[in-house]
C-alpha positions as CSV (number, residue, x, y, z in Angstrom):
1,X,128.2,6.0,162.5
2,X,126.2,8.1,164.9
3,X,123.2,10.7,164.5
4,X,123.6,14.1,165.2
5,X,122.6,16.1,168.0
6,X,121.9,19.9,167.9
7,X,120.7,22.4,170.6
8,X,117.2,23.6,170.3
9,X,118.9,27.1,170.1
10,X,121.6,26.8,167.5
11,X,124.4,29.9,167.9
12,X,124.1,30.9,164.3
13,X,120.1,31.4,164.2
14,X,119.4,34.8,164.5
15,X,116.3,37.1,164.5
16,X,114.1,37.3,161.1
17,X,113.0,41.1,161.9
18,X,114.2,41.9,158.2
19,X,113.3,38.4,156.3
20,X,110.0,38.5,154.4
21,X,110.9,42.1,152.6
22,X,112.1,41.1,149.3
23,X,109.8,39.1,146.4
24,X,111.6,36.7,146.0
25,X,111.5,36.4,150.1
26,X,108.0,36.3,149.7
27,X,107.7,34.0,146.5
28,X,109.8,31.3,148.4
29,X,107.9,31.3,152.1
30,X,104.8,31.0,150.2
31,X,105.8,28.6,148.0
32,X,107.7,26.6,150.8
33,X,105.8,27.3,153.9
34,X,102.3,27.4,152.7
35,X,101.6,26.4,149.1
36,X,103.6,23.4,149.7
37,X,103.1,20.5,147.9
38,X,103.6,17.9,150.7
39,X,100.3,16.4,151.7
40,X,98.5,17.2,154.9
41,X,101.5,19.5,156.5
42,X,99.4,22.8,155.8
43,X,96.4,23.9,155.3
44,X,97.2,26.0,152.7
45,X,99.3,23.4,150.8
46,X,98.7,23.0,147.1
47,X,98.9,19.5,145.6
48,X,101.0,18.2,142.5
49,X,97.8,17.0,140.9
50,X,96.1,20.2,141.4
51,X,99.3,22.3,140.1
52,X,98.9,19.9,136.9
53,X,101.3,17.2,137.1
54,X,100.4,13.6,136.1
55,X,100.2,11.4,139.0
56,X,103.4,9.5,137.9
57,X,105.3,12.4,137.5
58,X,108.1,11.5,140.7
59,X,108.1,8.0,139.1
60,X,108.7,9.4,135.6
61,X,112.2,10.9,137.1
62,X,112.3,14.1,135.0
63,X,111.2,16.5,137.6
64,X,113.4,15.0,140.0
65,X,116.5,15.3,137.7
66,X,115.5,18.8,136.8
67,X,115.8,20.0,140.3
68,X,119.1,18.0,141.5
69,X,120.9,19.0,138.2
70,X,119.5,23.0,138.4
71,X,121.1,23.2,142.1
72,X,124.1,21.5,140.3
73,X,123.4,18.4,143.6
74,X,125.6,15.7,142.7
75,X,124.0,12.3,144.3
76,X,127.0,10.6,146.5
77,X,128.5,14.4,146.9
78,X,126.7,17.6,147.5
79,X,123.7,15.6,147.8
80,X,123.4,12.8,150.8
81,X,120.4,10.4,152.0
82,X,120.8,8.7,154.8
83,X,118.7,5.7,155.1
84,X,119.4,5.1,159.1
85,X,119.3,7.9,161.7
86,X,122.8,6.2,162.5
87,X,124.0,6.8,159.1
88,X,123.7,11.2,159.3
89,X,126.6,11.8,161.1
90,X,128.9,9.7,157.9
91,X,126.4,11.1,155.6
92,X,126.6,14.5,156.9
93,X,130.8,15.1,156.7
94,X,130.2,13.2,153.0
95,X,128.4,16.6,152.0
96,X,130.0,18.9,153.6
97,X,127.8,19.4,156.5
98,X,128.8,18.2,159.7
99,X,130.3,20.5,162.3
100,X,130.4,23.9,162.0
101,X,128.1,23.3,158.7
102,X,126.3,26.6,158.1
103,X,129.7,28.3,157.2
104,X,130.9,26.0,154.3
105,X,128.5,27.7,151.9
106,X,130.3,27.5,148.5
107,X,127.9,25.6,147.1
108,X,124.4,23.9,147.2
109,X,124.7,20.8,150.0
110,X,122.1,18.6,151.1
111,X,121.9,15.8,153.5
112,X,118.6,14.3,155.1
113,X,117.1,11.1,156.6
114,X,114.4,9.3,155.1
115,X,112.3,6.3,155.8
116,X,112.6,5.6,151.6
117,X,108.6,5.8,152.5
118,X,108.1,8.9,150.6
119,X,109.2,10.3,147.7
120,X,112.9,12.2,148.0
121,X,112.2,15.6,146.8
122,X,108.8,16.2,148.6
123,X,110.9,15.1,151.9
124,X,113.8,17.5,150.9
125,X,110.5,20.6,150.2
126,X,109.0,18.8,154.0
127,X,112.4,19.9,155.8
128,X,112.6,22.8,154.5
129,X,108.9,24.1,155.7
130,X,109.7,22.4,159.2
131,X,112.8,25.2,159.3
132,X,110.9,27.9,157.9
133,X,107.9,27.4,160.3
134,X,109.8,26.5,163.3
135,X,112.5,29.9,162.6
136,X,115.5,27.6,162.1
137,X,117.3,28.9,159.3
138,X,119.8,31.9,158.3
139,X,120.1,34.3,155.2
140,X,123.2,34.8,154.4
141,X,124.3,37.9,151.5
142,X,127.0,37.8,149.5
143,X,128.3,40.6,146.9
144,X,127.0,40.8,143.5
145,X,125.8,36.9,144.1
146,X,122.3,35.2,145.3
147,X,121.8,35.4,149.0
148,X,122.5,31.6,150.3
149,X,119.8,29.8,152.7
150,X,121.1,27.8,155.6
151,X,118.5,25.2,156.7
152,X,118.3,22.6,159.8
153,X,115.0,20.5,161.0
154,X,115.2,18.7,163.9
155,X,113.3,16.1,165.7
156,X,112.9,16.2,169.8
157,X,114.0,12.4,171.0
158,X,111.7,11.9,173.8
159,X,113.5,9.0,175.6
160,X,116.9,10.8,175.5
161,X,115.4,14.4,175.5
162,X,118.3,15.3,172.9
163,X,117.2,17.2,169.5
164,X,118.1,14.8,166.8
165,X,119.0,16.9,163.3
166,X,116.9,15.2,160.6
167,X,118.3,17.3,157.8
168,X,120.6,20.2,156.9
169,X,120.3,21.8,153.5
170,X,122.3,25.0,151.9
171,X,120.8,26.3,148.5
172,X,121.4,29.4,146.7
173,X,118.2,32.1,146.8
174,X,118.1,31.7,142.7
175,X,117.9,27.5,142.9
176,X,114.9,28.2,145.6
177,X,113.2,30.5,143.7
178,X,113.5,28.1,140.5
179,X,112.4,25.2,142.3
180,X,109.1,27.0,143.4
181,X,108.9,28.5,139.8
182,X,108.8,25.1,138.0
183,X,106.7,23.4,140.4
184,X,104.0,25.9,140.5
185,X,104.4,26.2,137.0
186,X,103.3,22.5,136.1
187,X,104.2,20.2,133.7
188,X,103.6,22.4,130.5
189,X,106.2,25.1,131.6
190,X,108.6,22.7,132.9
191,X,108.8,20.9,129.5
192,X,110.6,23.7,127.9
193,X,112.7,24.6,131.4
194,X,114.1,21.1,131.1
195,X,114.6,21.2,127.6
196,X,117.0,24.2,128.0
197,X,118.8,22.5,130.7
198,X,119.7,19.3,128.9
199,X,120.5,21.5,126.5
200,X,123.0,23.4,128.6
201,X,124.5,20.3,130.0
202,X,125.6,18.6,126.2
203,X,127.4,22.1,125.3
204,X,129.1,21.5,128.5
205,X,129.9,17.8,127.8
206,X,131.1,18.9,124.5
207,X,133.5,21.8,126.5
208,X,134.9,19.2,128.6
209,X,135.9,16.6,126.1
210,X,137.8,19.6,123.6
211,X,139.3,20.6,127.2
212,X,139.7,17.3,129.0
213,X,142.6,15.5,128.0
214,X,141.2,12.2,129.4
215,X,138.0,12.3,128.4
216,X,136.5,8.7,129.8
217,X,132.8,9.0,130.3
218,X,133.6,8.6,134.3
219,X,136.2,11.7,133.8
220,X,133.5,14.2,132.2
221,X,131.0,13.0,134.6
222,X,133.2,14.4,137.5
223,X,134.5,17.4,136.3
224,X,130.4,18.5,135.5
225,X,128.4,19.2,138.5
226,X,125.1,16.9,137.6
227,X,124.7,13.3,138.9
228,X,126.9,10.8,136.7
229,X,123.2,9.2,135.2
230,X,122.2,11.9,133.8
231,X,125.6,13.5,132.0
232,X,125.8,9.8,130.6
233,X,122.3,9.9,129.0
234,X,123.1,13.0,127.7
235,X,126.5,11.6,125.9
236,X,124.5,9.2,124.4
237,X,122.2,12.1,123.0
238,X,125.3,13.3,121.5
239,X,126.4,9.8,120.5
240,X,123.2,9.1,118.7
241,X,123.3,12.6,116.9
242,X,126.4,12.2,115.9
243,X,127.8,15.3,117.5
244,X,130.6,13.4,119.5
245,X,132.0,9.8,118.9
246,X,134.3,7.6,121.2
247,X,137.9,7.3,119.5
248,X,138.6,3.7,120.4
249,X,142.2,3.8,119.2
250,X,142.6,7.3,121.9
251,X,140.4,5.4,124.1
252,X,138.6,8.8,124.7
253,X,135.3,10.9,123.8
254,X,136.1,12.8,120.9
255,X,134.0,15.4,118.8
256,X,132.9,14.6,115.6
257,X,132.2,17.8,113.8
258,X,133.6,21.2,114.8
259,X,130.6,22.7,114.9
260,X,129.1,20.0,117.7
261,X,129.5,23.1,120.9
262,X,126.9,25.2,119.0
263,X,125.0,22.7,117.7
264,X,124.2,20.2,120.5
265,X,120.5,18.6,119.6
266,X,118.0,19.8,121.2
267,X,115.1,17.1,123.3
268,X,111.7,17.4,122.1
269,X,109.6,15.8,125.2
């Protein structure tokens, strides 16, 4: 259990003479950098309230599920909190990012420390700003695929003069753009964006249980990339619809009408 220390000049940071070129480039500094939504970081920032969210909407969970199960961050996985500034370095190699972290970029990763003061995703946006403004981040293209953003924020430790990493974050250009998309777009738009998703993930339950041959509620969970909570809720959507049933002789999810893949019921929020 240690933190982690980083030079101020990190070996895989390089110049950002081409960055700022595309729109999506654009849509995500401005969205990140200075429309953000964290209060009193920039001048520019835009607030929750003033986007049109309710005031309870990071207490109401929905937003915050949205944008964990979109970027496919699974809590405990891809998706790390550390609690303690001694706890990064253990939280860090749990997600993949400790090391040589900026090259394991198969998937979205996120680790970060927080105070549990302030509200996770608006720390997670907050870290990613402090990279953007300060330069420390990488684009890296891939073939026929979404570019893939490397961030790191650090923190200067004025006793020991060491740069302490406060968070390191890999996400997909299309799960940056979405996230700025839906929170700009306030709660109206995101109604039907999260709709669709839930959607999306009870056709998948109902893929995994025909193709799972164990099909426990714990062995769907892990072979779908969304936090265990929410694929749980979402069989007992299916449950209460009567689109899948648990065979208690097989000891095992089951589906209850053939047709349940194409006709998963749909949330009306």
């Amino acid at each position: 259990m240690s933190e982690i220390d980083a030079p101020f000049y990190p070996g895989w940071v390089s110049s950002k003479n081409s960055f700022g070129k595309t729109q999506n480039q654009l849509k995500i500094l401005r969205f990140f950098l200075f429309e953000t939504p964290c209060d009193e970081i920039s001048s520019s920032g835009v607030s929750m309230h003033k986007r049109g969210w309710p005031k309870d909407v990071w207490k109401k969970q929905d937003l915050r599920k949205y944008l964990l199960a979109t970027a496919k961050l699974q809590d405990k996985g891809t998706y790390q909190k550390a609690i303690k500034l001694d706890d990064m370095s253990d939280k860090a190699t749990a997600a993949g990012l400790h090391g040589l972290f900026h090259t394991n970029r198969d998937c979205n990763r996120i680790v970060y420390y927080t105070d549990s003061k302030q509200v996770d995703m608006l720390c997670i946006l907050y870290y990613i700003r402090c990279a953007f403004a300060h330069g420390r981040f990488e684009i890296y293209n891939k073939p026929k695929e979404s570019p893939v953003y490397v961030f790191e924020s650090i923190k200067k430790n004025r006793a020991s003069k060491k740069n302490s990493v406060r968070a390191r974050i890999v996400l997909d250009e299309a799960t940056l753009v979405d996230w700025a998309e839906t929170i700009m777009g306030g709660e109206l738009n995101f109604k039907q964006r999260y709709c669709g998703l839930l959607e999306r993930i009870r056709k998948e339950i109902c893929n995994a249980i025909v193709t799972n041959t164990t099909s426990k509620k714990k062995d769907i969970a892990n072979v779908l990339p969304y936090e265990n909570s929410l694929v749980n809720e979402q069989i007992n959507e299916l449950k209460n619809s009567g689109v899948v049933c648990y065979d208690a002789i097989q000891k095992r999810w089951a589906i209850a009408r053939k047709d349940a893949a194409m006709d998963a019921p749909k949330n009306d929020l």
